[in-house]
N, C-alpha and C positions, 0 to 999 in steps of 0.2 A: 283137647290137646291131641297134638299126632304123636303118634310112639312108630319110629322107625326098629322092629322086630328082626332080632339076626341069629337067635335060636330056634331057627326053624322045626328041628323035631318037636320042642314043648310046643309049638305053636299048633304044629299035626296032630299033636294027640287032644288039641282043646277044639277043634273045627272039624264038621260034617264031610266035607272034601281034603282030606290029606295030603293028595298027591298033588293038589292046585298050589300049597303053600311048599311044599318039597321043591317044583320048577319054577317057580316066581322069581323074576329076578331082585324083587321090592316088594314087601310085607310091612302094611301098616294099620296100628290099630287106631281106632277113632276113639278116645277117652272124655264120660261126659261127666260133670257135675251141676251140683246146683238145680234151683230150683225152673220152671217153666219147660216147654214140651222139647226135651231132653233130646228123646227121638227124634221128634222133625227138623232140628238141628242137629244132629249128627245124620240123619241121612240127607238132608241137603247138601253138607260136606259132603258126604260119599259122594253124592250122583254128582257134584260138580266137578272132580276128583274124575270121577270113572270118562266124565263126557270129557275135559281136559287132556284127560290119557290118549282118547279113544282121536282126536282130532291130530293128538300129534300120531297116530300111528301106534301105537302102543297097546297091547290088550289087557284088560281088565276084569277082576271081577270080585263082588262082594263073597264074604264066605258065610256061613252061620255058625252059630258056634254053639255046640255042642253041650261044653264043659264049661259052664261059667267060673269056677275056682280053678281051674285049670289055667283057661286065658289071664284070670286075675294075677296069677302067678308069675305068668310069663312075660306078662306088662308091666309087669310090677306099679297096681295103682295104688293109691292114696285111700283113706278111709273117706267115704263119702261119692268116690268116684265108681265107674264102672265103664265097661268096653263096651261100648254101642255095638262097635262093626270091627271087621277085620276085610282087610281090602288087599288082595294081590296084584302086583303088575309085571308086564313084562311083554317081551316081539313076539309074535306069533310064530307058530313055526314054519306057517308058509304066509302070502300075501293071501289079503283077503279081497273079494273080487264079486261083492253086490250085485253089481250089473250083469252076472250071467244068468242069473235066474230072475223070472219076474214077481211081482210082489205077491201075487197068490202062489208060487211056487215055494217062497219061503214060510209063508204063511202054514201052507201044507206041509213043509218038512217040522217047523216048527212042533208041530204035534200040541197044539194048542185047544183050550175048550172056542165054539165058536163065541161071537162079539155077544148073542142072546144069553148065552148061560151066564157071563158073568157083571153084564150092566143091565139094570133094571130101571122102571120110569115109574113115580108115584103121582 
């Protein structure tokens, strides 16, 4: 289930990045239960959610969360449930503008490990 969050500080003091859910103009938690791979449903919601967002213009982003009894708090879940994810959204503060740099260029700001450190072939 989605939980549309409007307590924003309890939300800031359960998540890793505070000041992402302080400017958001949209806070919501992804709520799982039950049994079967919990995670890969709820992060499929997210990413379809973030890609959603992202097409209409809109920025996005997941948050981690910190404080597990903290977020449970603020969500107020159900016995048996728990908060997957916590997702912010909201306009950027400027346009955003891909096309001025080329793709090794974000690549390189990225500050990412290269493609060998992190995929392997057996």
């Amino acid at each position: 289930r989605f939980v549309v969050l409007r307590d924003r500080e309890a939300v800031a003091r359960a998540v890793y990045v505070p000041d992402n859910v302080r400017r958001a103009a949209l806070v919501v938690a992804i709520v799982v239960w039950g049994k079967g791979p919990l995670s890969l449903d709820a992060g499929r919601a997210a990413q379809n959610m973030l890609l959603a967002a992202h097409a209409l213009g809109i920025g996005s982003c997941p948050n981690g969360i910190a404080d597990p009894e903290a977020i449970a708090a603020a969500v107020g879940i159900a016995e048996g449930e728990q908060v997957a994810a916590v997702l912010t959204f909201g306009y950027p503060p400027r346009p955003r503008h891909p096309e001025r740099r080329t793709p090794e260029e974000w690549i390189a700001r990225a500050d990412r490990k290269p493609f060998d450190e992190v995929v392997s072939e057996r």
